[in-house]
C-alpha positions in Angstrom: 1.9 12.0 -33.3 1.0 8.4 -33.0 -2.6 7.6 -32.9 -4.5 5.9 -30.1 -5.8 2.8 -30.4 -8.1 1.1 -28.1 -6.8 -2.0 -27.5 -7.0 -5.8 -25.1 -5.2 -5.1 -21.7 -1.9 -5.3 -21.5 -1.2 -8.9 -21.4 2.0 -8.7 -19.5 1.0 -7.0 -16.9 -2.6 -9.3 -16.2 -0.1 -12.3 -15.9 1.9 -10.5 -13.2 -1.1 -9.3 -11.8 -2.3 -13.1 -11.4 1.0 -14.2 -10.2 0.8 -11.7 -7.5 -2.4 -12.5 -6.5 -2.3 -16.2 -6.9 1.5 -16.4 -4.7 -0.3 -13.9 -2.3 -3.2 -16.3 -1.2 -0.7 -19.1 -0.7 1.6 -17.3 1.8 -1.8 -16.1 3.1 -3.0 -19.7 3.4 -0.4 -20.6 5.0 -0.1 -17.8 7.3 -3.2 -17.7 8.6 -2.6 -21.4 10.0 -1.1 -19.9 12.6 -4.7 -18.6 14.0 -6.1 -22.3 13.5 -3.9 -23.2 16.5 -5.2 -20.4 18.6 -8.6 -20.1 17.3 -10.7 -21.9 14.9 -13.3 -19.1 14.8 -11.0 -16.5 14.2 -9.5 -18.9 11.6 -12.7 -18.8 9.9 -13.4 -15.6 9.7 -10.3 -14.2 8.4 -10.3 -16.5 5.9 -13.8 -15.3 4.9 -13.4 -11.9 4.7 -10.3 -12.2 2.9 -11.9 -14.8 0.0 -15.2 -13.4 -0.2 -14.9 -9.7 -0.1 -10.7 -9.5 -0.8 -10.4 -11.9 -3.8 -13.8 -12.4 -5.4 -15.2 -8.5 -4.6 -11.4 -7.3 -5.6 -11.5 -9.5 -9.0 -15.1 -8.4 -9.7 -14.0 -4.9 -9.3 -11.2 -5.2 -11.3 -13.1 -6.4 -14.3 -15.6 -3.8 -14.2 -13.2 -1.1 -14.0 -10.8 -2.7 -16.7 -13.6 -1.9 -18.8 -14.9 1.3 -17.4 -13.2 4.7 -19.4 -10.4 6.0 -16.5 -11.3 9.7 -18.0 -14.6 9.7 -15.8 -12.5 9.3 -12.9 -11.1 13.1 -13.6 -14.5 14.7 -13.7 -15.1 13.2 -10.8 -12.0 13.7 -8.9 -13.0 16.7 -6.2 -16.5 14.4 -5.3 -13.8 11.1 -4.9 -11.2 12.9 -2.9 -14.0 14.6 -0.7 -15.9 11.6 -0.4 -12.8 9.5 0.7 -12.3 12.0 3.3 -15.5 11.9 4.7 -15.8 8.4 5.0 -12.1 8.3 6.9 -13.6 10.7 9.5 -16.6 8.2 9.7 -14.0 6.2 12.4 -14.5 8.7 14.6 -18.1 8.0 15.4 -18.6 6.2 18.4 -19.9 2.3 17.9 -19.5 3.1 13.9 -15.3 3.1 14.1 -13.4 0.4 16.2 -9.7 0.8 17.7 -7.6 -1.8 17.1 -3.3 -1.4 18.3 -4.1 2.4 19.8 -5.3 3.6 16.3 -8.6 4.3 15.4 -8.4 3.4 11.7 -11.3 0.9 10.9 -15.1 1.3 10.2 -17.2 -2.1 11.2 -20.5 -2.8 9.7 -22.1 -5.8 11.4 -19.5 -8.0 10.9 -17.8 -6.3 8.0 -14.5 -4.3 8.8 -12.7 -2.2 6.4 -10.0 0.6 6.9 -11.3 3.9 4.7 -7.9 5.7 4.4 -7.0 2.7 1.4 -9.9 4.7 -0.3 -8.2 8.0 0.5 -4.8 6.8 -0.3 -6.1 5.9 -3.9 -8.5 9.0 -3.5 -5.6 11.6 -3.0 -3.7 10.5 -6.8 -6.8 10.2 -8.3 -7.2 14.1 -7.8 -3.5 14.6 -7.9 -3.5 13.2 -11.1 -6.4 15.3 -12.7 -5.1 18.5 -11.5 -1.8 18.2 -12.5 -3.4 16.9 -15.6 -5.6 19.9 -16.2 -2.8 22.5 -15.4 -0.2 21.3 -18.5 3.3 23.1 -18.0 2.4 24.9 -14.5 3.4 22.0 -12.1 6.8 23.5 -11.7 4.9 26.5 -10.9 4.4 27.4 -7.3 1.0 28.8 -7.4 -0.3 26.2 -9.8 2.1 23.0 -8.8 3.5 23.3 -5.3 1.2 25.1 -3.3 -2.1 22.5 -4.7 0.5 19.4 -4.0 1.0 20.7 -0.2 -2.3 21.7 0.9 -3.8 18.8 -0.7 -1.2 16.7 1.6 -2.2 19.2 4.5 -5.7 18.3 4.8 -5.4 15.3 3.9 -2.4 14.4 6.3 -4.4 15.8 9.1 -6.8 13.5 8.6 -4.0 10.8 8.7 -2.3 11.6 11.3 -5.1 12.0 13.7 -5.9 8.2 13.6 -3.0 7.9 14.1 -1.7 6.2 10.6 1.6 7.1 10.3 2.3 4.9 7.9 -0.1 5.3 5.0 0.1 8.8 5.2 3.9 8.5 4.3 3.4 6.2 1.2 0.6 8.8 0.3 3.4 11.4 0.4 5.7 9.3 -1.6 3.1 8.8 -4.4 2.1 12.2 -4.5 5.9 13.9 -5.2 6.0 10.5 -7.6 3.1 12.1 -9.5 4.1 15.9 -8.9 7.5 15.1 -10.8 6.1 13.3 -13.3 3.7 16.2 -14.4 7.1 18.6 -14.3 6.9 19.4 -10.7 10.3 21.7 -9.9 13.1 19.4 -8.2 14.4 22.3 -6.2 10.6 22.5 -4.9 11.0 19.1 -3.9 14.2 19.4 -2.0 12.8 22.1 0.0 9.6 20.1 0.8 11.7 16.9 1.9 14.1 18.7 4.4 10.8 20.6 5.9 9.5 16.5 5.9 12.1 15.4 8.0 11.9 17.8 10.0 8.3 17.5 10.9 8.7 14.2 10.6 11.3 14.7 13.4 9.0 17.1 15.4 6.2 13.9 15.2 8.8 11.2 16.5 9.6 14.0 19.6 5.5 14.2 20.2 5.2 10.3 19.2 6.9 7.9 21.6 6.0 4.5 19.3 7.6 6.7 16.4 10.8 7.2 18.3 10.9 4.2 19.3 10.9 2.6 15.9 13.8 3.9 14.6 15.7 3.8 18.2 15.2 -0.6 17.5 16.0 0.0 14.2 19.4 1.3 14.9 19.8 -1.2 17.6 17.7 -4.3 17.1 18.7 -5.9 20.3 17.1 -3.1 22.4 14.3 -3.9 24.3 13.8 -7.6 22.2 11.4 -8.8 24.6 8.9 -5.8 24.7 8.5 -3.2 21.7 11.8 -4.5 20.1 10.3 -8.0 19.9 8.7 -8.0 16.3 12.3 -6.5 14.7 13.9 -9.4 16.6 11.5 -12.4 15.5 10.7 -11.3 12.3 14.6 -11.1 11.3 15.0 -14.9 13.3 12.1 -16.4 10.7 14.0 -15.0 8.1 17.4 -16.2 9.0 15.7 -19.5 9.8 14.1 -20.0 6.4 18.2 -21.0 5.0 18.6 -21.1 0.9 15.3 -23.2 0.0 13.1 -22.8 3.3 11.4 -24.8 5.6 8.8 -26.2 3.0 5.7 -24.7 2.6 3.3 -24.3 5.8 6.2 -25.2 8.3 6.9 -22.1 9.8 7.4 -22.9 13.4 7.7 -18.6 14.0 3.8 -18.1 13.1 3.2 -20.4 15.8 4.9 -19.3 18.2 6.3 -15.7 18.4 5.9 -13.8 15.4 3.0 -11.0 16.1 0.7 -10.5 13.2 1.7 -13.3 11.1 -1.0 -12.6 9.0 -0.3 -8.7 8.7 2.7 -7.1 8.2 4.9 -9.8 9.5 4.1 -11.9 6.4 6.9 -11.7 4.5 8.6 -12.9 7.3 7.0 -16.0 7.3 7.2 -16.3 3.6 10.8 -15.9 3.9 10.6 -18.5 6.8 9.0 -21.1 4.4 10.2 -20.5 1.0 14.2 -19.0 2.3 16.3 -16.9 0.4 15.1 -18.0 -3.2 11.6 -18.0 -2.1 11.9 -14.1 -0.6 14.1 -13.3 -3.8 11.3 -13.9 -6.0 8.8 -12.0 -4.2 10.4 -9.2 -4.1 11.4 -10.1 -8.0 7.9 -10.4 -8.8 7.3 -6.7 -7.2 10.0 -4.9 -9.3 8.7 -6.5 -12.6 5.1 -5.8 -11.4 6.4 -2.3 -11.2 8.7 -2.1 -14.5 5.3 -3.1 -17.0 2.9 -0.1 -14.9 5.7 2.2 -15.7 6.2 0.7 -18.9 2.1 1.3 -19.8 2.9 5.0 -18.3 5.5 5.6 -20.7 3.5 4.8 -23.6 -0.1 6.4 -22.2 -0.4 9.7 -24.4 -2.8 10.8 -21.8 -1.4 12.9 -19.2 -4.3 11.9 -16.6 -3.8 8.2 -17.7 -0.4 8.7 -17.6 -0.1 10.5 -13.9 -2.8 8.3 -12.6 -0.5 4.8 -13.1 2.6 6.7 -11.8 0.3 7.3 -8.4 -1.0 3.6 -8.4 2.5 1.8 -8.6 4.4 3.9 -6.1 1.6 3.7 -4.2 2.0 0.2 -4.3 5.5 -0.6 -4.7 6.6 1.7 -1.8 4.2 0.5 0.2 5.5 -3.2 -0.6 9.5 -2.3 0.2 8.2 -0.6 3.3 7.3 -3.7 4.3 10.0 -6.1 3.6 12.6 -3.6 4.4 11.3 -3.7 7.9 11.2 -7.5 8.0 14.4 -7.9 6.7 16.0 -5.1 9.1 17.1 -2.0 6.4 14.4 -0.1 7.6 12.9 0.7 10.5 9.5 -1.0 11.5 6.6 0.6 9.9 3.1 -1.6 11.0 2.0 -1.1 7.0 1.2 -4.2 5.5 2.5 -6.2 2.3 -0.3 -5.6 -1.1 -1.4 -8.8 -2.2 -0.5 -10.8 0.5 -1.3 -9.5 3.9 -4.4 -10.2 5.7 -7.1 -7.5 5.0 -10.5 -8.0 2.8 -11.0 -4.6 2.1 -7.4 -3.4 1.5 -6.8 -6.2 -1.0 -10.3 -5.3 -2.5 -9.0 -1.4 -3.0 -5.6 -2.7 -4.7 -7.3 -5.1 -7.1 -10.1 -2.0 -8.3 -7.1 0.2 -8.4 -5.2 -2.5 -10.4 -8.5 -2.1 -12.9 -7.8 1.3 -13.4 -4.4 0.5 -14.6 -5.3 -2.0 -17.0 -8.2 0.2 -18.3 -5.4 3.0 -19.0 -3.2 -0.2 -20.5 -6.0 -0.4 -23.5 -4.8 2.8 -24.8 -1.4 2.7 -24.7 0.1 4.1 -27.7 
């Protein structure tokens, strides 16, 4: 067995780390011009929140916890997941949570906002990881494997879906069977779970208009363009507009005009708009590679917590990523989740970069 050094981050994956960061505060930038034309305040403050407590708390974050031993995270993984959890319900207490699009999903404290279930998200592999971890060769196991994985998505879903956000929850679940195979989770367990997913899944869009409605655009775009069909419809127009090489950087005309949430999870779309095909190819480029070296460090992590913790982070992260641009680009059906890295959000970008720091704490002793 080789032996485990401790060693500098991994180099390759800080410099796509940077790049990420770096590209996602000039599509930001230039996004957020948009809201200059409407609102200078506004303007202000988003930038704000998004420098001071997105990039410099993120990058502060991410230093200290590249440096920080990832193992203390798996003593304390019941306390994290049980804390996130209580802090999600917080947005349920009146004049302490704040609605925002018919979800009740954020917490505001004076005039800071954050949205807790990024801590859950993050909070959920974190325990994930440390069971699965812990119970070497049972994951395949129903007592020990399956049965852990689904009530830990039960309560946990719960607490999603009563928000309602949809959205997270489903990236959550993705990460979490990404982690439950890669500990030796059964497959056939997994079948079974994803049928019973679709059909609850199903069950929710019956009970959930806006759900059914999603994928009822999706399948025909030109449905209903000028009411809840009319993101789809001028998301895929920026894109189209954007030609080979784009409309040169900060002349989107959609952000202006009638993209909603330029700023959110209609980003990409004016990304595409700005910087066209070769622009949005890199991007997306830039994701997969991101993704390739976290796997990479996984591979060579002797540490099954280590190991199972990166696995969690990237699909985390990477499906919440294609989510996105899939439903800008029209594969998939419109999902409201934003793009890591790029989209608007102070706190959001703040958990990715601490949970980047994790990563490259486990990258120190790769093998």
């Amino acid at each position: 067995m080789n032996k485990v050094h401790r060693k500098p981050v991994d180099k390759y994956l800080a410099i796509l780390l940077v790049t990420l960061v770096v590209v996602g505060f000039i599509i930001f930038s230039s996004a957020s011009l948009g809201l200059l034309a409407k609102s200078g305040d506004q303007f202000s403050s988003v930038t704000f929140t998004q420098t001071l407590f997105g990039l410099l708390g993120g990058t502060i974050c991410c230093l200290l916890l590249s440096r920080m031993d990832h193992k203390i995270l798996k003593n304390w993984a019941w306390v994290i997941l049980f804390g996130s959890i209580v802090i999600t319900l917080l947005v349920f207490i009146p004049h302490l949570g704040i609605a925002h699009g018919g979800a009740l999903r954020w917490i505001k404290i004076g005039s800071f906002t954050f949205q807790p279930s990024e801590i859950l998200k993050v909070g959920v592999i974190i325990f994930l990881a440390a069971w699965f971890s812990a119970k070497k060769g049972s994951a395949e196991t129903f007592k020990k494997g399956t049965l852990p994985l689904l009530i830990t998505l039960a309560v946990t879903g719960v607490v999603f879906l009563v928000q309602p956000d949809t959205d997270n929850f489903l990236v959550t679940v993705f990460a979490s069977f990404a982690v439950y195979l890669s500990a030796g989770g059964s497959k056939k367990h997994v079948f079974i779970m994803a049928i019973l997913g679709v059909l609850l899944m199903t069950l929710l869009a019956y009970e959930r208009p806006y759900i059914r409605e999603r994928f009822l655009i999706f399948f025909n775009p030109d449905q209903k363009a000028l009411s809840s069909g009319f993101q789809a419809k001028q998301s895929l127009i920026a894109v189209g507009s954007g030609g080979l090489m784009g409309r040169g950087y900060g002349k989107s005309l959609q952000k202006f005009t009638h993209l909603p949430e330029p700023i959110g999870d209609s980003i990409f779309a004016v990304a595409a708009e700005e910087f066209g095909f070769v622009g949005a190819s890199s991007i997306i480029l830039l994701f997969v590679l991101f993704s390739m070296r976290c796997l990479r460090i996984a591979a060579h992590t002797e540490d099954s917590f280590g190991r199972l913790l990166i696995v969690g982070i990237v699909i985390l992260l990477i499906s919440q990523a294609f989510l996105n641009i899939g439903a800008m680009l029209g594969v998939l059906p419109l999902t409201g989740i934003t793009l890591p890295f790029v989209s608007h959000g102070g706190s959001s970008l703040l958990v990715v970069l601490a949970e980047m720091g994790i990563v490259l704490s486990i990258s120190r002793k790769r093998i």
